[in-house]
C-alpha atoms as one frame of an Amber mdcrd trajectory, in Angstrom:
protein
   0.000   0.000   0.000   2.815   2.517   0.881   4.743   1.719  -1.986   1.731
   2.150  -4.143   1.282   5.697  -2.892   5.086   6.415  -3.160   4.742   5.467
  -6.840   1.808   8.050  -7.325   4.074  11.252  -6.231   5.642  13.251  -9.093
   9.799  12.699  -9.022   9.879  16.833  -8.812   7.614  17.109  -5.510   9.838
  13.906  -4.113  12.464  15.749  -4.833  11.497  18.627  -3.627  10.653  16.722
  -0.127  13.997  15.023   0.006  15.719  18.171   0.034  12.938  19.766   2.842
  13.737  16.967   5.089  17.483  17.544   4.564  16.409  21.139   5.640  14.708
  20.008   8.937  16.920  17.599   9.822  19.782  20.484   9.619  18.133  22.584
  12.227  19.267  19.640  14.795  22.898  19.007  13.475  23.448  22.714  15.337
  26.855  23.156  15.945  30.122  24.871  14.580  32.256  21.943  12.717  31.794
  22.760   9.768  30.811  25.821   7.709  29.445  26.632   4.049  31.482  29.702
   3.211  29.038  30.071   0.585  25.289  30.931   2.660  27.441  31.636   5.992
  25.724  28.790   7.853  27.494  26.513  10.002  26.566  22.597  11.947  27.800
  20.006  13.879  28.381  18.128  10.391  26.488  18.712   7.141  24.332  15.802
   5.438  25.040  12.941   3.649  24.480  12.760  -0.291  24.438   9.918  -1.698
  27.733   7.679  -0.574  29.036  10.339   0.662  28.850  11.660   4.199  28.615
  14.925   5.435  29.051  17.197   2.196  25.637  18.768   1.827  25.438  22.014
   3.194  20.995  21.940   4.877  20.994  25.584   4.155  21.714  26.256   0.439
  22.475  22.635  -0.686  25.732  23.521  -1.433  28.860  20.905  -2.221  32.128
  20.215  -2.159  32.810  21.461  -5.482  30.407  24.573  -5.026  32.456  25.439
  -1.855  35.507  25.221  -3.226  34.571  27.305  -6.588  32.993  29.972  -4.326
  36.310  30.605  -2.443  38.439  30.405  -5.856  36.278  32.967  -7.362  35.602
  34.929  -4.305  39.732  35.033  -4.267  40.775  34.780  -8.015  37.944  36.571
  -9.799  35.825  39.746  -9.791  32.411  38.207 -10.504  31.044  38.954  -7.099
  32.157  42.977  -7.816  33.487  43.936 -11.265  31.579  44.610 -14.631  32.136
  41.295 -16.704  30.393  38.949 -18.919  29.719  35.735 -17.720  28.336  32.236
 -19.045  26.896  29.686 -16.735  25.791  26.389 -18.013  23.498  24.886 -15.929
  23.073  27.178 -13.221  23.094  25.886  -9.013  21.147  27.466  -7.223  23.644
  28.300  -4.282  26.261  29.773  -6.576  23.640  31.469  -8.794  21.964  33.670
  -5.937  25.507  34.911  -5.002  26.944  35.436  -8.557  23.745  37.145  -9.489
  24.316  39.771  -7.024  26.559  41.677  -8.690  24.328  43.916 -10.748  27.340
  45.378 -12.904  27.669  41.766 -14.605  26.336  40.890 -17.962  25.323  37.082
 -16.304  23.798  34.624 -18.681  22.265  31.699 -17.353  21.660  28.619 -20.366
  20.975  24.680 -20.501  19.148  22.661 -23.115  16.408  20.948 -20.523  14.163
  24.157 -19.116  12.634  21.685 -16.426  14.368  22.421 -13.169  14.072  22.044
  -9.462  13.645  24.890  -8.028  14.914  24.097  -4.573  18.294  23.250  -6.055
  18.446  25.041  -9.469  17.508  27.615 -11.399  15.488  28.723 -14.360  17.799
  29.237 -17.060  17.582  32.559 -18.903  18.432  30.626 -22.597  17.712  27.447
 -23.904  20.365  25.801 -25.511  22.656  23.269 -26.382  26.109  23.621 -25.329
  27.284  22.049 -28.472  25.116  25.265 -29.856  26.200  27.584 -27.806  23.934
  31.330 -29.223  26.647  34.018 -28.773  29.488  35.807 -30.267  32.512  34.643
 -30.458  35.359  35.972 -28.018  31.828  37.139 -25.854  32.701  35.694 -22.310
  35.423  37.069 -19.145  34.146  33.749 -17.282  32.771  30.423 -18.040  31.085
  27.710 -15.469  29.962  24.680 -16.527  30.059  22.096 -13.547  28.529  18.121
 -14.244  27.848  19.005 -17.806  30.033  17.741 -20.165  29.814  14.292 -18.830
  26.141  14.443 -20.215  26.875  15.275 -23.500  27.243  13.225 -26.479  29.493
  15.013 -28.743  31.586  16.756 -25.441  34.864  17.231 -28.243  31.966  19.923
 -29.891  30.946  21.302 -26.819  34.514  22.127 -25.851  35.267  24.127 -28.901
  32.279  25.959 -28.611  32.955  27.203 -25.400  36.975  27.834 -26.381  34.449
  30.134 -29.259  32.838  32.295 -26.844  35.035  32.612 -24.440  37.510  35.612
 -24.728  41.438  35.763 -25.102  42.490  36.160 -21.143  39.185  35.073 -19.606
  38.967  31.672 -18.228  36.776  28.658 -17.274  36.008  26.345 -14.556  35.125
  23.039 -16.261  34.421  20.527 -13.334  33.377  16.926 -14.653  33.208  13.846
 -11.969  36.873  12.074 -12.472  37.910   8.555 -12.129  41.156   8.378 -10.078
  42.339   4.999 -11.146  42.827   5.714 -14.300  44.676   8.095 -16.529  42.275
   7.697 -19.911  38.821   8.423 -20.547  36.359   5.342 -20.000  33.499   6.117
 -23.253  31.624   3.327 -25.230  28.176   4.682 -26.130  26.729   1.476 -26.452
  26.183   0.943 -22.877  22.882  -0.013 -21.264  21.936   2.641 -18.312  22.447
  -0.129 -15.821  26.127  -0.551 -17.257  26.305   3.331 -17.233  25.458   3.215
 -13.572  27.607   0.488 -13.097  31.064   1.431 -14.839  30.508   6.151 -15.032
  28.520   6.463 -11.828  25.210   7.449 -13.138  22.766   5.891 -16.270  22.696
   9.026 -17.515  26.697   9.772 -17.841  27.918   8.672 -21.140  31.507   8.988
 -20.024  33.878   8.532 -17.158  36.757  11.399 -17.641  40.435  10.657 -15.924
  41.527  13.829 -15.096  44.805  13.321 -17.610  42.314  12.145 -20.410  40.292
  15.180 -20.215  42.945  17.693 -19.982  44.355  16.644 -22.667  41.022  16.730
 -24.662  40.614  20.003 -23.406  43.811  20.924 -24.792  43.111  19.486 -28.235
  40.189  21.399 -28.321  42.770  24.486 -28.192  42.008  25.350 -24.472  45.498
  26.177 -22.445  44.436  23.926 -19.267  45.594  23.978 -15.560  44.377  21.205
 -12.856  44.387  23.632  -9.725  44.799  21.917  -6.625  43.434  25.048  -4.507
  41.553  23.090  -2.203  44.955  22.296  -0.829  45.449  26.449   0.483  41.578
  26.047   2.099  40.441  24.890   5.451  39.293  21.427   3.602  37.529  19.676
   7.019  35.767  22.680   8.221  34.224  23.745   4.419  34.352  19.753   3.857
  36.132  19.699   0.771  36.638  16.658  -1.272  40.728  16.321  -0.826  41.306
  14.992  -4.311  39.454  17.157  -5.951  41.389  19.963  -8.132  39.913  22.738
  -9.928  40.132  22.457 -14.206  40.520  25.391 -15.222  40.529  26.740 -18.676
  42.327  29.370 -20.370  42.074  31.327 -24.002
């Protein structure tokens, strides 16, 4: 009986409740372990998500890789104060309310699906592919594209559209999940979703990067390419960083 009225709520309002709950449940972790430098909060621990444990910030649903882009942009960048042009490919929600902020910036917002969860994400101002990508060349002082390209069929496409609009001395943040026990890329389009699951992390991933396989695709798509390792200068326990986890970041 429950399961039959588990399977009659919409996957957006479940959704939706998963992430209240996570809300709720914050209000008891009170404390002062660990903090999200992005929404100022601050608990005992934050929530689990998925396999991993406490990386979920109960206030904005920050993560690891949200935290850690906040401070390098907060540190390396003026989005949060100066007058730029900036492209973000499927927005977050936590990083989106801060970067949008800035009033001086020309902040574009884009992702081909326009069905979102608003708890976690956000509207996107443009539709679009980002193997389509509807600006002018040399447009863009800043890129973000986080958990994207992974999705993407033709991902060699994507990158050279987004070396396009991207201009000479801005750069990217291109953050894909990476396998660390291998140095190529793991990619056979053939695969069931189960085997997806199984072998990329997720049936809808159509690849598995290693971070040496990408950079170097990156760099064939005639981005100059760094693999940061800034998390290493931060407070990693208290913002409950993901240690092996180094910024890719792109330059024209």
């Amino acid at each position: 009986m429950l399961q039959s009225i588990k399977s009659l709520i919409p996957l957006k309002l479940k959704i939706n409740l998963y992430y209240q709950m996570i809300r709720l449940r914050g209000a008891l972790d009170k404390g002062n372990n660990v903090e999200c430098n992005i929404c100022g909060s601050h608990f005992s621990r934050f929530s689990d998500f998925g396999s991993r444990p406490s990386v979920l910030c109960p206030t904005c649903f920050s993560l690891e890789r949200h935290r850690l882009q906040f401070a390098y942009l907060t540190q390396h960048s003026g989005i949060f104060t100066d007058a730029l042009k900036v492209l973000h490919f499927a927005p977050e929600k936590c990083l989106h309310e801060k970067i949008s902020q800035n009033k001086k910036l020309e902040y574009e917002t884009a992702d081909l699906l326009i069905q979102f969860i608003d708890i976690i994400e956000v509207k996107p101002k443009h539709q679009m592919s980002i193997t389509d990508i509807k600006f002018p060349d040399n447009h863009f002082d800043i890129i973000l594209c986080n958990h994207v390209l992974e999705h993407v069929p033709d991902d060699k496409k994507a990158m050279t559209e987004l070396l396009r609009v991207l201009k000479p001395g801005g750069f990217g943040i291109l953050q894909v999940p990476i396998n660390l026990k291998s140095d190529d890329i793991q990619e056979d389009m053939s695969l069931s979703t189960a085997d997806r699951a199984k072998y990329y992390g997720s049936p809808d991933h159509l690849r598995f990067y290693a971070e040496k396989g990408y950079m170097q695709r990156l760099r064939e798509a005639g981005f100059q390419v760094e693999s940061n390792p800034f998390a290493q200068t931060l407070d990693m326990d208290r913002l409950c960083l993901m240690k092996t986890e180094n910024l890719i970041i792109v330059r024209k």
